[in-house]
C-alpha positions as protocol buffer text, in pm:
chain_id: "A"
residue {
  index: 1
  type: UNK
  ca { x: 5196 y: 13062 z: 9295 }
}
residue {
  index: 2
  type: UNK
  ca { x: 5152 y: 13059 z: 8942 }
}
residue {
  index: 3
  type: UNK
  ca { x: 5204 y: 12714 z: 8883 }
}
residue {
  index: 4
  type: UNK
  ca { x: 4940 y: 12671 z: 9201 }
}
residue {
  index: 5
  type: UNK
  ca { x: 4684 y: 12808 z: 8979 }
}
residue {
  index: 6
  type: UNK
  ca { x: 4759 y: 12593 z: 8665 }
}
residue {
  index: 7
  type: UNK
  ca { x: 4729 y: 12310 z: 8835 }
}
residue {
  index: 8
  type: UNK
  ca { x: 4386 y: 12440 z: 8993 }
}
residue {
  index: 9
  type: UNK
  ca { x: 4282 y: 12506 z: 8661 }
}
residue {
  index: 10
  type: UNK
  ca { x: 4380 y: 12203 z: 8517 }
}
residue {
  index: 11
  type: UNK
  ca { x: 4191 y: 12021 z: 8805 }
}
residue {
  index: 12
  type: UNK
  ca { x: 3887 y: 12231 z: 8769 }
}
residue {
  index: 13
  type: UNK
  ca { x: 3888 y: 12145 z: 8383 }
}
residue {
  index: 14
  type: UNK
  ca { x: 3925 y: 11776 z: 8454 }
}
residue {
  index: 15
  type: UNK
  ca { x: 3643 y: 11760 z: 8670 }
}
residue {
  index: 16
  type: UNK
  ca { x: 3366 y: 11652 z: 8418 }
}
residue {
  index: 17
  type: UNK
  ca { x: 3622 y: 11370 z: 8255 }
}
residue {
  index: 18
  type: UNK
  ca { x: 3698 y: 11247 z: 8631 }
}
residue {
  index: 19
  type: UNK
  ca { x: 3280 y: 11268 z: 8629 }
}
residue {
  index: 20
  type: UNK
  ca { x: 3189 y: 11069 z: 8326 }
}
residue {
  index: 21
  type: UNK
  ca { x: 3524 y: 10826 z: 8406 }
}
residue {
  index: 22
  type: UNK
  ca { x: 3344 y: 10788 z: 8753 }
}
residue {
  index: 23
  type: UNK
  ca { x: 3000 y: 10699 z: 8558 }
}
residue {
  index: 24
  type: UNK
  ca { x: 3155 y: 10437 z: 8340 }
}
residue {
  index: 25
  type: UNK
  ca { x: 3309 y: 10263 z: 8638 }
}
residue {
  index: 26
  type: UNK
  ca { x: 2968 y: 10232 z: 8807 }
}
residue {
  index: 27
  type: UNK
  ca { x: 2811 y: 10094 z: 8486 }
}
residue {
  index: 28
  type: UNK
  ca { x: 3117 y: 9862 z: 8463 }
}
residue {
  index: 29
  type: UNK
  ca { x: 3051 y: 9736 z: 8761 }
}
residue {
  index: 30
  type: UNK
  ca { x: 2676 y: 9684 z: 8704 }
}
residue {
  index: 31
  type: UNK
  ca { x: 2760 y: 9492 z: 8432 }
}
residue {
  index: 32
  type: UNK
  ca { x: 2971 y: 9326 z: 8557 }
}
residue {
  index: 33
  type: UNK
  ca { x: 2682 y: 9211 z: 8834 }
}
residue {
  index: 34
  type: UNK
  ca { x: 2452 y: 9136 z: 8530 }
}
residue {
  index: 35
  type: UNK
  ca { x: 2700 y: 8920 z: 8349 }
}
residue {
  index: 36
  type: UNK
  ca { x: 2791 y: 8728 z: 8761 }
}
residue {
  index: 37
  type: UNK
  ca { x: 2418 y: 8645 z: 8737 }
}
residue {
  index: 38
  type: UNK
  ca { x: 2324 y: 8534 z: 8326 }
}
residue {
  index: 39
  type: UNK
  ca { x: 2657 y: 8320 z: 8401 }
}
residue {
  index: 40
  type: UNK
  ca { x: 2508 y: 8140 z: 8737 }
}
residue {
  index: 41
  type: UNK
  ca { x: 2164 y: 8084 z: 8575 }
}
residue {
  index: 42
  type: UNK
  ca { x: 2292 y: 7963 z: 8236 }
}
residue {
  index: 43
  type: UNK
  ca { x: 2587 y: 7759 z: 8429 }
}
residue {
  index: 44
  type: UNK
  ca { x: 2284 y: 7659 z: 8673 }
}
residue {
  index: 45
  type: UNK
  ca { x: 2039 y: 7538 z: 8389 }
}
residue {
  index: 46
  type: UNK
  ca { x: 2329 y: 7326 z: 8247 }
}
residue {
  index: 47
  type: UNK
  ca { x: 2426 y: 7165 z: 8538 }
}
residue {
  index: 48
  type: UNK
  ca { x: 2820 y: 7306 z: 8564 }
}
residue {
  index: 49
  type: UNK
  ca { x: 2986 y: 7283 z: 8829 }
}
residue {
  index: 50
  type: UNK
  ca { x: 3028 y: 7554 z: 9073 }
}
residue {
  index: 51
  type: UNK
  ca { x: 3416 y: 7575 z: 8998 }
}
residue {
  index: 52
  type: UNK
  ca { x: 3329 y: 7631 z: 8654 }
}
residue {
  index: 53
  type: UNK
  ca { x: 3084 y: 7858 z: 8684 }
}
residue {
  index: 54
  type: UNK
  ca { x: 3330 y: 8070 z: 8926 }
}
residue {
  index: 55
  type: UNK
  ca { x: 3582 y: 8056 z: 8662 }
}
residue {
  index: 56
  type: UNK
  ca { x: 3367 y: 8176 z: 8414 }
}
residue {
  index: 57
  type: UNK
  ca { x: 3263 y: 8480 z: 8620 }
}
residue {
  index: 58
  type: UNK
  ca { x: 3605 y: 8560 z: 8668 }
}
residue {
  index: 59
  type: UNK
  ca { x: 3731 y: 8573 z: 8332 }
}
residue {
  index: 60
  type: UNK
  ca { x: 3341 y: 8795 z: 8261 }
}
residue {
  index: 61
  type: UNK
  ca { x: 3484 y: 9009 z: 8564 }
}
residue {
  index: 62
  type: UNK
  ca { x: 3800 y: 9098 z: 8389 }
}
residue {
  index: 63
  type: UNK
  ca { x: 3658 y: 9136 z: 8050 }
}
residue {
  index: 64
  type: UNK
  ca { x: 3429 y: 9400 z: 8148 }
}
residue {
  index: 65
  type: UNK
  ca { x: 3670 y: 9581 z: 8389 }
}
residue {
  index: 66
  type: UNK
  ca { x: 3925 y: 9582 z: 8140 }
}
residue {
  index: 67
  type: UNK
  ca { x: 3732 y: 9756 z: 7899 }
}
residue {
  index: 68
  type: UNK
  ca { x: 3589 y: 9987 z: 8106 }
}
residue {
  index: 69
  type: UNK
  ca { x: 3910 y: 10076 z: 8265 }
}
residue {
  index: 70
  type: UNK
  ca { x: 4053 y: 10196 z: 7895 }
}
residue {
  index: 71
  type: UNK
  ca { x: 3752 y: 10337 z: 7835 }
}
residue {
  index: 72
  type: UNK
  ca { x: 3790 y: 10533 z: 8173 }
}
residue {
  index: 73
  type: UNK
  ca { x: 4132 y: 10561 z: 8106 }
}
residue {
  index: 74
  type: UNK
  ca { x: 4110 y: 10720 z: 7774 }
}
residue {
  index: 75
  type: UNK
  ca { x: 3806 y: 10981 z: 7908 }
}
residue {
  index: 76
  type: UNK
  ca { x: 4065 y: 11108 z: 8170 }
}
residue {
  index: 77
  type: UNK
  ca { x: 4367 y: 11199 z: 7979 }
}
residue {
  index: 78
  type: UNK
  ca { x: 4249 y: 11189 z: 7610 }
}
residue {
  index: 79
  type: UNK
  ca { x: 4612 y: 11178 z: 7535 }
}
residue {
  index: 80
  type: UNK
  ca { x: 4607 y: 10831 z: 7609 }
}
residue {
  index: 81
  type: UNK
  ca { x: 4474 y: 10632 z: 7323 }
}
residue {
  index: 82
  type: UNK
  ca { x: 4335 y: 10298 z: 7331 }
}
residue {
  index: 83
  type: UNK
  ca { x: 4585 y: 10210 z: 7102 }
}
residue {
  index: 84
  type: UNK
  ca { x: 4876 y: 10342 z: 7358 }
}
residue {
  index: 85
  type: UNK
  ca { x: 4673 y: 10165 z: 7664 }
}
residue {
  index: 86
  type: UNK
  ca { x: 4708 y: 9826 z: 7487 }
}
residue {
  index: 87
  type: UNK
  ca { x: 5078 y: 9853 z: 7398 }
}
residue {
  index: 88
  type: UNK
  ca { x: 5151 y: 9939 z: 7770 }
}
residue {
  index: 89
  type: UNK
  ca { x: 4904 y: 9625 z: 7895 }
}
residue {
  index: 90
  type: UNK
  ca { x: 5080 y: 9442 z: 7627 }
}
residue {
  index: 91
  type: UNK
  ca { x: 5411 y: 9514 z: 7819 }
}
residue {
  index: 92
  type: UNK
  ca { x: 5342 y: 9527 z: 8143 }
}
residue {
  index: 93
  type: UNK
  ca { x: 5210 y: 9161 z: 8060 }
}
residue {
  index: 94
  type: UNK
  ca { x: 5500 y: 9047 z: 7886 }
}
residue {
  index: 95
  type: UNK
  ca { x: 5689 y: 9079 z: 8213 }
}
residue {
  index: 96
  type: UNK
  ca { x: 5451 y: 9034 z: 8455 }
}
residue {
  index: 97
  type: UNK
  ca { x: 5416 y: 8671 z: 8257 }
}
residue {
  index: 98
  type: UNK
  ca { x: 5779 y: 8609 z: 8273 }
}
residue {
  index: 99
  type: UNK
  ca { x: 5727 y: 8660 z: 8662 }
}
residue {
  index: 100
  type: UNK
  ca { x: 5437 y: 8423 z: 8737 }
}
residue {
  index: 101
  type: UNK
  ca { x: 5491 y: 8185 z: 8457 }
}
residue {
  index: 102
  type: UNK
  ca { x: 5425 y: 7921 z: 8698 }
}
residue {
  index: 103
  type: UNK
  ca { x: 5097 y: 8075 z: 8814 }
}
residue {
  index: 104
  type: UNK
  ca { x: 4949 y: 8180 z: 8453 }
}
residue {
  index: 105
  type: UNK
  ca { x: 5034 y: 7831 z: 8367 }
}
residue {
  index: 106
  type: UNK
  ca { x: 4875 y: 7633 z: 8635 }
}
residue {
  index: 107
  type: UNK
  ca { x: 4561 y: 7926 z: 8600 }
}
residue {
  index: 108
  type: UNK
  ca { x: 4557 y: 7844 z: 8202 }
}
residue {
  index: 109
  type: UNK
  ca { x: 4526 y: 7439 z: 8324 }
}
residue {
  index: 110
  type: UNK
  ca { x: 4279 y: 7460 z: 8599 }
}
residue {
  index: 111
  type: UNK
  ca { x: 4066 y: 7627 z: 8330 }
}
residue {
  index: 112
  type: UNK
  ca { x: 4082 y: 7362 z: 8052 }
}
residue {
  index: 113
  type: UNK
  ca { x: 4038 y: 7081 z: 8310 }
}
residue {
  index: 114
  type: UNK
  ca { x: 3743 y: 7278 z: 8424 }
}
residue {
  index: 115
  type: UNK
  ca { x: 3585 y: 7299 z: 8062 }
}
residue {
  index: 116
  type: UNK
  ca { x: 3755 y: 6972 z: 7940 }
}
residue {
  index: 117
  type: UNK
  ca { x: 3644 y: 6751 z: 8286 }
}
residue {
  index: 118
  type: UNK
  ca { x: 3831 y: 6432 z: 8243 }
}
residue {
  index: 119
  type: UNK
  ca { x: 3775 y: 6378 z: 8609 }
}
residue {
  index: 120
  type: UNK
  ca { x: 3508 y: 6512 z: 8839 }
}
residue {
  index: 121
  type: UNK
  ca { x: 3490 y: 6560 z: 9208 }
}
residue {
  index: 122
  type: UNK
  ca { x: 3496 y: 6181 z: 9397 }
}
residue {
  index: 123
  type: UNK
  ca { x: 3676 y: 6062 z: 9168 }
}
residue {
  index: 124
  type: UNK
  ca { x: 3961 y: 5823 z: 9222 }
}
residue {
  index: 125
  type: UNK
  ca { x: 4285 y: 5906 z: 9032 }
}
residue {
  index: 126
  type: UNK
  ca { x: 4643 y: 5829 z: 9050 }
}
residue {
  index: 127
  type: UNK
  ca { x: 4917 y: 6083 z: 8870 }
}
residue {
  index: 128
  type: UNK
  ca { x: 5305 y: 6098 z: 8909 }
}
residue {
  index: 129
  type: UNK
  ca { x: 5260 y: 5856 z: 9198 }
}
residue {
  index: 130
  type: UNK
  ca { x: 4988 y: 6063 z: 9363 }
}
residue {
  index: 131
  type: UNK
  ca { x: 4674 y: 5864 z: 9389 }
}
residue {
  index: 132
  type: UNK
  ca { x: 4380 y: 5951 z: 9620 }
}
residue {
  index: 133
  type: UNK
  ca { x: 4005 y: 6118 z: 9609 }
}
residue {
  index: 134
  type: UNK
  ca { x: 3951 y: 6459 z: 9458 }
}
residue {
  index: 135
  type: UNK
  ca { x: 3798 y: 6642 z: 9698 }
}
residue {
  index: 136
  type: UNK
  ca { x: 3839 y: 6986 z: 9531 }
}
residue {
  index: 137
  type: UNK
  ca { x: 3931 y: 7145 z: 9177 }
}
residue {
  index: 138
  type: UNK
  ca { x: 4023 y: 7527 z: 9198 }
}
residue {
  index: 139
  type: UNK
  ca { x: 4154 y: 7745 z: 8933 }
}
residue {
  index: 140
  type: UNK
  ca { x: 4520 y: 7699 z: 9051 }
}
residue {
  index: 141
  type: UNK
  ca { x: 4502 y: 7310 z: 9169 }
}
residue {
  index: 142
  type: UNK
  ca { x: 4354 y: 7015 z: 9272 }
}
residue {
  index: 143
  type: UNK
  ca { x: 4325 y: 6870 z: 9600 }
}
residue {
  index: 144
  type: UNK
  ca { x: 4363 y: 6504 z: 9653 }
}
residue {
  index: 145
  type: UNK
  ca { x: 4293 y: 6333 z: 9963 }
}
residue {
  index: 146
  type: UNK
  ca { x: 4511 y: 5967 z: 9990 }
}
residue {
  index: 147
  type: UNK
  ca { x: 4384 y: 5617 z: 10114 }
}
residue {
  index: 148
  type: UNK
  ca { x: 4547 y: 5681 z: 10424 }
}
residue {
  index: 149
  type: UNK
  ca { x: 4363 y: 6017 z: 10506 }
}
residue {
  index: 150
  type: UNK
  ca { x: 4664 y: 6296 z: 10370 }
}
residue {
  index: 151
  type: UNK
  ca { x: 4577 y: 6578 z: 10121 }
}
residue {
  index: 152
  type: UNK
  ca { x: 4808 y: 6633 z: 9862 }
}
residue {
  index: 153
  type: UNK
  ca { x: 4733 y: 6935 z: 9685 }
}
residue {
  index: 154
  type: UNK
  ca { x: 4852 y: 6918 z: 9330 }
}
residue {
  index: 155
  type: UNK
  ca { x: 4926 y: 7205 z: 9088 }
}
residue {
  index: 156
  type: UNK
  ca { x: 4708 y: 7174 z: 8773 }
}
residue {
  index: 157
  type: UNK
  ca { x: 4929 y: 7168 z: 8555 }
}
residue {
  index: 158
  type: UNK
  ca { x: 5081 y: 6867 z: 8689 }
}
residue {
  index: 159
  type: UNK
  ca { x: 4764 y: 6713 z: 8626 }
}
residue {
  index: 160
  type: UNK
  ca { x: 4751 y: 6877 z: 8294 }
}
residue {
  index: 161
  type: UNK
  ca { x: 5120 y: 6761 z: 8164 }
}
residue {
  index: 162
  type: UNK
  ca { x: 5101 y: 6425 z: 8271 }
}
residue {
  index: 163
  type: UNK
  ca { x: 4889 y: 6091 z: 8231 }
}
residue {
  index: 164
  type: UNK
  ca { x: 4626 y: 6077 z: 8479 }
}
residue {
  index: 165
  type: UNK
  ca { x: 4433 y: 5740 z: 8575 }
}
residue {
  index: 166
  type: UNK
  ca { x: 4104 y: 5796 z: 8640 }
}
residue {
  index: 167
  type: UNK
  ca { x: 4005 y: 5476 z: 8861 }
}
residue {
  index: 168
  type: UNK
  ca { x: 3607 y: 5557 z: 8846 }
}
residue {
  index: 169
  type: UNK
  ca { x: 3558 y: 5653 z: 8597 }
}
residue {
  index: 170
  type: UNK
  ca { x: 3285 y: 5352 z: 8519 }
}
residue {
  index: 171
  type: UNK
  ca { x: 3122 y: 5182 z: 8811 }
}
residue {
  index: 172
  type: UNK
  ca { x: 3302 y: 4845 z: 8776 }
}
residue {
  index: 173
  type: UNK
  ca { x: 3724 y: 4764 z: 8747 }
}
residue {
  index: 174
  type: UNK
  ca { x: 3886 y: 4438 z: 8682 }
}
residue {
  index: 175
  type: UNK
  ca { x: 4045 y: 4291 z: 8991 }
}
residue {
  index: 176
  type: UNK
  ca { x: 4318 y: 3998 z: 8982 }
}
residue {
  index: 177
  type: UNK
  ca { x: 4414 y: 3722 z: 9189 }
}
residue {
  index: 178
  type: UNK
  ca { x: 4658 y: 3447 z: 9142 }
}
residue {
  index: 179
  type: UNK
  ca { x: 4622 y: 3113 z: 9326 }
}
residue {
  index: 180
  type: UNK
  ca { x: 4852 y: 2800 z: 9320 }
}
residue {
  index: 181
  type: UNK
  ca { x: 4772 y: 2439 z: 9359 }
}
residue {
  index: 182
  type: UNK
  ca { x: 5017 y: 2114 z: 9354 }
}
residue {
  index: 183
  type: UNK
  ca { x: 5178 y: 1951 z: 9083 }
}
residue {
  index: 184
  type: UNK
  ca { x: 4970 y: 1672 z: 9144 }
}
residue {
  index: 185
  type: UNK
  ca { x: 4611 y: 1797 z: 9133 }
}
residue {
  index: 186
  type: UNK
  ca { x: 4353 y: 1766 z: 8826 }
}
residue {
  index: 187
  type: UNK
  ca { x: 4390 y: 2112 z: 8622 }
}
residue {
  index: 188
  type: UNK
  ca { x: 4064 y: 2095 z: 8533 }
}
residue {
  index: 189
  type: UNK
  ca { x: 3928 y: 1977 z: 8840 }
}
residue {
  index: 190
  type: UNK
  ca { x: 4101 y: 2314 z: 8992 }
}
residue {
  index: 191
  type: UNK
  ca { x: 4004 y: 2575 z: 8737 }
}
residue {
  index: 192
  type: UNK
  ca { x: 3599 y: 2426 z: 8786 }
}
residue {
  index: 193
  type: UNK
  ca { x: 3654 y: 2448 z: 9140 }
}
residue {
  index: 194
  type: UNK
  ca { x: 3782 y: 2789 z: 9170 }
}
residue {
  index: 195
  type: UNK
  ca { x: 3518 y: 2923 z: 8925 }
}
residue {
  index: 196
  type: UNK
  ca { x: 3266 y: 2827 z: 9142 }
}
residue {
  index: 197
  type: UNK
  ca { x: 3393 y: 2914 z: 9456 }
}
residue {
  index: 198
  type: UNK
  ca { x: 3466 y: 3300 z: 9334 }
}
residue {
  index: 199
  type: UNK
  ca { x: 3087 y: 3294 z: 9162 }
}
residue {
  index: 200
  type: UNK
  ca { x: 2960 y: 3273 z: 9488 }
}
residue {
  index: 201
  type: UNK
  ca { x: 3135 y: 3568 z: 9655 }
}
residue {
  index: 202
  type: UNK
  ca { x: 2864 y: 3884 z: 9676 }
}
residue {
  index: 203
  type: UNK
  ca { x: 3104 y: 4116 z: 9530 }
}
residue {
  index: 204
  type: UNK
  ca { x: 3154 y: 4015 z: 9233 }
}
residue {
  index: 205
  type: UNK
  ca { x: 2975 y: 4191 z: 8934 }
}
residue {
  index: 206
  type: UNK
  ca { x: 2944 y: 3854 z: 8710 }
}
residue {
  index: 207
  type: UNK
  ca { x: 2666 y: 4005 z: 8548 }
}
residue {
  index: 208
  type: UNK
  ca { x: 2849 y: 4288 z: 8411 }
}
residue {
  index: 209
  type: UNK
  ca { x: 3124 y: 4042 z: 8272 }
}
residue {
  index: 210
  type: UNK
  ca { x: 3227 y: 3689 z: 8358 }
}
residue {
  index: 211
  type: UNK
  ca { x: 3500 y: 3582 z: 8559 }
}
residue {
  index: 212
  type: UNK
  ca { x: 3809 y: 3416 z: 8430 }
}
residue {
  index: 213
  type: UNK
  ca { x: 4025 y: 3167 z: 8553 }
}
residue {
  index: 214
  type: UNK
  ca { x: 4313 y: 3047 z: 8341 }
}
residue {
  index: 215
  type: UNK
  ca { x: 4612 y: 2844 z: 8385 }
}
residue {
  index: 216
  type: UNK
  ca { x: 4869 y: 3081 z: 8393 }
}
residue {
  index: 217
  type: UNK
  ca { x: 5236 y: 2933 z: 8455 }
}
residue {
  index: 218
  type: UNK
  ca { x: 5432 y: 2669 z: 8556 }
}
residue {
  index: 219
  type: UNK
  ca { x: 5542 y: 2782 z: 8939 }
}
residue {
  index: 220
  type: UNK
  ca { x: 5844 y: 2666 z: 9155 }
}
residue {
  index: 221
  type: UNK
  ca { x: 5598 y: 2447 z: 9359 }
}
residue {
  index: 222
  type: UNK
  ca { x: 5232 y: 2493 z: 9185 }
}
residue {
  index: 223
  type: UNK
  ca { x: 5060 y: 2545 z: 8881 }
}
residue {
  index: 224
  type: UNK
  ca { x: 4955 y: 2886 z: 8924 }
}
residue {
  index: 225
  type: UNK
  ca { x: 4603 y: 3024 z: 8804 }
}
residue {
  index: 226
  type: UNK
  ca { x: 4474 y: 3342 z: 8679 }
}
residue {
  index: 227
  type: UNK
  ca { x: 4162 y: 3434 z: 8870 }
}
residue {
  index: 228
  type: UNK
  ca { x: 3992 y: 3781 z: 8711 }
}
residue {
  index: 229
  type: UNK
  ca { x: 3649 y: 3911 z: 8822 }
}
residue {
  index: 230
  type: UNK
  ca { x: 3474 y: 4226 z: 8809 }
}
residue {
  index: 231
  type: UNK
  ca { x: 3354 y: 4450 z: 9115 }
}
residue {
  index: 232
  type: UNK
  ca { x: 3301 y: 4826 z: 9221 }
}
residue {
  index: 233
  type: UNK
  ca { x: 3594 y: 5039 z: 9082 }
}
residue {
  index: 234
  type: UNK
  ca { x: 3671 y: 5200 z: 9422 }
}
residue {
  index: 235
  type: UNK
  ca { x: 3968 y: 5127 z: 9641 }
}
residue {
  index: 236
  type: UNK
  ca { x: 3807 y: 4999 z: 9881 }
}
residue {
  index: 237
  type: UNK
  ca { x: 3546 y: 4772 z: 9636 }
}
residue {
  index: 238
  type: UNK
  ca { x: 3901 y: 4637 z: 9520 }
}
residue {
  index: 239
  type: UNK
  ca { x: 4034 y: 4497 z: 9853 }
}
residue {
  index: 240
  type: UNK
  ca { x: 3752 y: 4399 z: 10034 }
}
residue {
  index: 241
  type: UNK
  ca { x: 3621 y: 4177 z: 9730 }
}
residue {
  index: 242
  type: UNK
  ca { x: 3969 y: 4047 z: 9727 }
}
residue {
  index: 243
  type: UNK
  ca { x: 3919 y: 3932 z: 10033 }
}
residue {
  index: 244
  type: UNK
  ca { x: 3633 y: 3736 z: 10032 }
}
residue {
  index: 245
  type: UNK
  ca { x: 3736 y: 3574 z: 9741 }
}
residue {
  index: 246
  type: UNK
  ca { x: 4073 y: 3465 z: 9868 }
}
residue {
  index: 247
  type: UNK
  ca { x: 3862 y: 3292 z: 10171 }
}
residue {
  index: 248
  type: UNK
  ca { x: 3597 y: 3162 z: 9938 }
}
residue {
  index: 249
  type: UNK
  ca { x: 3861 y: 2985 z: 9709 }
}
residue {
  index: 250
  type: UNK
  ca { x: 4067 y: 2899 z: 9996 }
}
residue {
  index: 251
  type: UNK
  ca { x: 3763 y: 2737 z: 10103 }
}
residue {
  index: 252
  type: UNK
  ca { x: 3643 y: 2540 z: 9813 }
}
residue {
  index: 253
  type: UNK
  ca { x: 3971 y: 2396 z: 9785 }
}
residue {
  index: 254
  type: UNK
  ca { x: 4025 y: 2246 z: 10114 }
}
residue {
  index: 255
  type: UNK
  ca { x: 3697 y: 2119 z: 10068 }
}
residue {
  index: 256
  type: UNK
  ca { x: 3719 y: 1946 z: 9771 }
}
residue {
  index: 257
  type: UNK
  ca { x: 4109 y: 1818 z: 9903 }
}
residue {
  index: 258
  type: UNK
  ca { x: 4283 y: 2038 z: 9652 }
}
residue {
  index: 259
  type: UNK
  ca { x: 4610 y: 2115 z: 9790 }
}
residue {
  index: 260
  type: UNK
  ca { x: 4744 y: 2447 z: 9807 }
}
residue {
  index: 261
  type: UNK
  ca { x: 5145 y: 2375 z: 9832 }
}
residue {
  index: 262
  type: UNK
  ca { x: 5359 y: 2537 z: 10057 }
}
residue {
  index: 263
  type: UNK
  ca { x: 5729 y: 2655 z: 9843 }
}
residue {
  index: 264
  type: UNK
  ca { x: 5886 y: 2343 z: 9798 }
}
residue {
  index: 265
  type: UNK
  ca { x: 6275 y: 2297 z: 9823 }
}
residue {
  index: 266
  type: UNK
  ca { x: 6477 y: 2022 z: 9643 }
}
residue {
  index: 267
  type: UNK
  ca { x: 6839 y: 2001 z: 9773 }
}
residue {
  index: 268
  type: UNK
  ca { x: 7104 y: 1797 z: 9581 }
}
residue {
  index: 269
  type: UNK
  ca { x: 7455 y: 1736 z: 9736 }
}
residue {
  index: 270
  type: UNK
  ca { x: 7785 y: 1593 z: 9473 }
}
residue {
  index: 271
  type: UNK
  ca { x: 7943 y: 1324 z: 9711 }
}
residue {
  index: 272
  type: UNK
  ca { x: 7893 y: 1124 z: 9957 }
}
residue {
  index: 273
  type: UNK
  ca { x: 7785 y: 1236 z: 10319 }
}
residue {
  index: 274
  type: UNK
  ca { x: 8002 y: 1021 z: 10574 }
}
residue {
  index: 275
  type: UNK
  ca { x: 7751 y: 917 z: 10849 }
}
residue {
  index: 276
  type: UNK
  ca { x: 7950 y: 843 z: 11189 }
}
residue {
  index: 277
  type: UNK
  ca { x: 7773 y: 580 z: 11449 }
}
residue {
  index: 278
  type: UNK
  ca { x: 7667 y: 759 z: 11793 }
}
residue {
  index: 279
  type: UNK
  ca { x: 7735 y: 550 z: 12020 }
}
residue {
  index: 280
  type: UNK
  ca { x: 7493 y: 502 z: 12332 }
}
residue {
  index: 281
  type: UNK
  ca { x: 7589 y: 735 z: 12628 }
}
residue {
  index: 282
  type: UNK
  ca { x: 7646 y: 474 z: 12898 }
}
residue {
  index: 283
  type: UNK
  ca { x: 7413 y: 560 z: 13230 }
}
């Protein structure tokens, strides 16, 4: 019965902490509401991007909450000191880090890529054999979606640890061809021919930089050329200006009677072959 009472007491003397602890929680989360909205309208009036500006609400979120938890903390049992709330955080962090290494890590990543953008959203980019659209950047990873339609959704700090080809990043890429023509043909009656024939194709950005076409190797069957030209820098730019200028150069070629060999084969045999008469079948 006694110890009843105590504990009555005790509540009933706790009652104005629990009150002001109750007040700072409500400002807490005021502020909290007032630092959501400078953060949208500053991250608005410099043009972040929403994933940024969520991220940077988040860590404001547990800024203010942590603080005003302690402070909270501290008002309810004034045993607890500040100092004594940190070195249990501090400990409680240590091992809740060892547990979700994995997830602080990729958390850490999502928010340098974030501040750091070395890609953006629509981007192309190819990383540890993953190479598709982003489509989305959260806080723990990045979702890619493939050529052929799949998402892959890729931890950030996969994209983080390793090189990462961004394919747009500038409007125009270098595409490459190589065409062969016969032993026999004028080199530079070929290389003038070509040149024309891939100036003409729409898709190619020859006003950005010129095309190339260079005499690259001695083939099996042909002398093989080096035909570089400049065009849109997405997948897509990439194969279907490939294709015209395949059919344009195919084109100019059989035009101007350039052949384009097919693999030739040169068989030699040591010896004699003995050749036997066939005689006529009689009727």
């Amino acid at each position: 019965m006694d110890q009843l009472q105590s504990w009555a007491e005790a509540s009933l003397a706790a009652l104005p902490r629990l009150g002001i602890a109750l007040l700072l929680l409500l400002f807490t989360a005021l502020a909290v509401k007032i630092a959501h909205s400078l953060v949208r309208r500053i991250g608005g009036r410099a043009r972040m991007r929403r994933n940024l500006i969520d991220v940077l609400q988040l860590l404001s979120s547990v800024t203010f909450w942590l603080i005003g938890g302690l402070i909270a903390l501290t008002v309810v049992f004034p045993t607890v000191t500040p100092a004594r709330a940190l070195t249990t955080l501090g400990l409680g962090s240590v091992a809740i880090g060892f547990a979700f290494k994995d997830t602080f890590e990729n958390f850490l990543a999502g928010i340098l890529i974030l501040l750091r953008e070395p890609f953006q959203i629509e981007d192309y980019i190819e990383c540890d054999g993953v190479e598709g659209q982003v489509e989305a950047i959260t806080i723990r990873d990045t979702h890619i979606r493939q050529t052929d339609g799949q998402l892959v959704v890729v931890p950030n700090a996969e994209l983080f640890h390793n090189p990462v080809t961004v394919r747009t990043d500038r409007d125009v890429r270098r595409a490459t061809l190589i065409c062969g023509v016969a032993y026999g043909e004028n080199v530079d009656e070929a290389r003038e021919v070509i040149e024309k024939a891939v100036r003409k194709v729409d898709l190619v950005r020859d006003d950005v930089r010129d095309i190339q076409v260079f005499a690259q190797a001695f083939g099996a069957s042909s002398i093989d050329f080096e035909i570089t030209w400049w065009t849109g820098s997405r997948p897509v730019d990439i194969r279907a200006s490939r294709d015209q200028v395949v059919a344009s150069v195919k084109a100019a070629l059989d035009e101007a009677g350039i052949e384009i060999p097919f693999p030739y084969r040169t068989l030699t045999v040591n010896g004699p072959i003995p050749v036997e008469p066939v005689s006529p079948s009689s009727g």
